[in-house]
N, C-alpha and C positions, 0 to 999 in steps of 0.2 A: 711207826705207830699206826693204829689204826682208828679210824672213826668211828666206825662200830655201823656201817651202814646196815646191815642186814638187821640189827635191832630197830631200826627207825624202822624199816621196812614190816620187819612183825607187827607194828605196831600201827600200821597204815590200815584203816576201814573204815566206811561211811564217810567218805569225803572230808575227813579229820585234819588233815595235813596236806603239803606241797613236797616232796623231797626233787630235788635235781641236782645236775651234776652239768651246769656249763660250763663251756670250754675254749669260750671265746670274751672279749671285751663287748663286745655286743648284745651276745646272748647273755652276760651279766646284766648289762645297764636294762635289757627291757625285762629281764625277767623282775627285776627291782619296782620298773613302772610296773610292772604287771600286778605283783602281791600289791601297792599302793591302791591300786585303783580295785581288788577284789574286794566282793560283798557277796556274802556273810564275809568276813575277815576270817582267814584261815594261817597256823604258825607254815611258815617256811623253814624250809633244814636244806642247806646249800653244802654240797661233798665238792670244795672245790680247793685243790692243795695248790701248795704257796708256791710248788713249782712251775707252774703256769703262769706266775703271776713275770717270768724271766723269759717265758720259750719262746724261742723264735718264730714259731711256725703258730702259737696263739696270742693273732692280732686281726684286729679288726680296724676297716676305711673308715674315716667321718660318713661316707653315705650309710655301711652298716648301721652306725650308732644315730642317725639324723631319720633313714628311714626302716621301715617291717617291723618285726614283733618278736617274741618271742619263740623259735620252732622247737619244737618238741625231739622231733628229731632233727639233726641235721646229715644231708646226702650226700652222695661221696658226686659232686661236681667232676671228675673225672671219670666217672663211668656213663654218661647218657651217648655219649658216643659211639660206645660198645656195649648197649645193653644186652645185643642180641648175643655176645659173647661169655656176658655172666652167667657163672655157673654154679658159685660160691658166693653167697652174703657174709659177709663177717660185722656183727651188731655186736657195738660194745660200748661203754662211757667212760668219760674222765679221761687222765693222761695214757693213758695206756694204747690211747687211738694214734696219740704221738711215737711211738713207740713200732706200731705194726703201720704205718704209713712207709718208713724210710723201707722198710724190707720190702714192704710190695711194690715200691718204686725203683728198689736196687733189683731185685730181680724181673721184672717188667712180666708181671701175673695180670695177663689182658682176662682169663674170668674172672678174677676176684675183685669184688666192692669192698669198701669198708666204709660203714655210715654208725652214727652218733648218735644213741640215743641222750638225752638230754636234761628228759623229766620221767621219772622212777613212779611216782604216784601224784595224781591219779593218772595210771597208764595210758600213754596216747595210745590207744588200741588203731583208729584210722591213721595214723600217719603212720605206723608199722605196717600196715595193712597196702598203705601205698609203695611203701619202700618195697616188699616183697613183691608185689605185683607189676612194679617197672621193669622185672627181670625176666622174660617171657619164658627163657629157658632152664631158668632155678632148678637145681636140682639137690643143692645144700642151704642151711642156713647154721650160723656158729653165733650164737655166745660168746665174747671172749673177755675175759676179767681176769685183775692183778691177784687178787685176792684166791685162796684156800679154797676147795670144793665145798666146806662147809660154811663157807663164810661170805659177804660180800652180797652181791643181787642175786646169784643164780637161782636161790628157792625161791626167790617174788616171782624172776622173770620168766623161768623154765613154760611153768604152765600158762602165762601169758601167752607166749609167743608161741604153745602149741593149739592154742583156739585163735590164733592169728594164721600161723602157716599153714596150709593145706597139707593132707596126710602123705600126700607123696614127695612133700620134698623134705629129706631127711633134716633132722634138728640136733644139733651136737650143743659140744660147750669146751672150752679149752681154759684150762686155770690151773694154779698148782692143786698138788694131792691135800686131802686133806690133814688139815693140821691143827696142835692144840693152839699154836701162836702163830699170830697176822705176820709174821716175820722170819726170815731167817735167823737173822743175828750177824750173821757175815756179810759181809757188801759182795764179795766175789761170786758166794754162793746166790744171793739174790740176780745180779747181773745173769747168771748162768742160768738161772733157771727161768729171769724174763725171759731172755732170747727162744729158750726151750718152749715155752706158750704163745710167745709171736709166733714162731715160726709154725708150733703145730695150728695155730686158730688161721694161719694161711693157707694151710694144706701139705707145710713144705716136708713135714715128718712120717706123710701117707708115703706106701708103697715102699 
């Protein structure tokens, strides 16, 4: 099923709404203090599926949940290391980050990051802005999403993140074709076709 997120997203102007998409137990609990504590009071719309609510890899320490805030984005902790190495961003939200994590750690892709966007609207425009510019050597940045070419964030975010990235560093997007329905219908066919957008949103399907 689908959430219908690219509908919230048409629907997003003049500071009307909050859409996000956390992915951790942390990032839930403050984004929750966060809308409490907002004035003017503004609706929140949370894209966060129940699969999460099992995975292994999203969990959060009592320090996350005790202290920090809210981040709009979240950074890929394993690339400051080797920034000078990256050479590919790969920006995407929700589970799918779970998904393109094990590939880039089974095949050991020292340029590529993969960071979390986290909040859809109102756009963090500077925290993208930072994630891009910790990378001195960028020479790509990707989109990458479960969802349909017509479907999902890429019409909110495209033109975002091209008044974000500077013109030289190429800007893609990796997702399925598009389609009339958020769905395959077949599990196998879906499986095959994840694999098929991990892998191109890493690079692994260039050349």
């Amino acid at each position: 099923s689908s959430a219908r997120l690219e509908r919230f997203l048409q629907m997003c102007a003049e500071d009307n709404m909050r859409v996000a998409n956390p992915t951790t137990p942390a990032q839930f609990f403050h984004l929750m203090r966060r809308q409490a504590l907002l004035r003017p009071p503004r609706p929140l719309v949370v894209m966060s599926p129940k699969s999460l609510l099992r995975h292994p890899r999203a969990t959060s320490t009592v320090r996350d949940l005790a202290e920090g805030s809210f981040q709009p984005v979240l950074r890929d902790t394993t690339a400051a290391e080797r920034a000078e190495k990256i050479t590919r961003l790969v920006l995407c939200s929700g589970k799918v980050y779970f998904d393109i994590v094990p590939v880039l750690e089974s095949e050991a892709l020292e340029h590529v990051a993969v960071e979390r966007l986290e909040l859809f609207y109102p756009f963090p425009e500077e925290a993208v802005r930072d994630a891009v510019a910790a990378y001195p050597n960028l020479t790509e940045v990707v989109w990458a999403q479960e969802e349909p070419r017509n479907m999902g964030a890429l019409s909110h975010i495209g033109p975002r993140l091209r008044v974000v990235v500077p013109r030289p560093i190429s800007l893609k997007h990796a997702s399925r074709p598009e389609r009339a329905s958020p769905a395959e219908g077949n599990a196998a066919d879906h499986r095959r076709e994840q694999e098929r957008l991990v892998r191109d949103a890493l690079g692994l399907l260039e050349g």
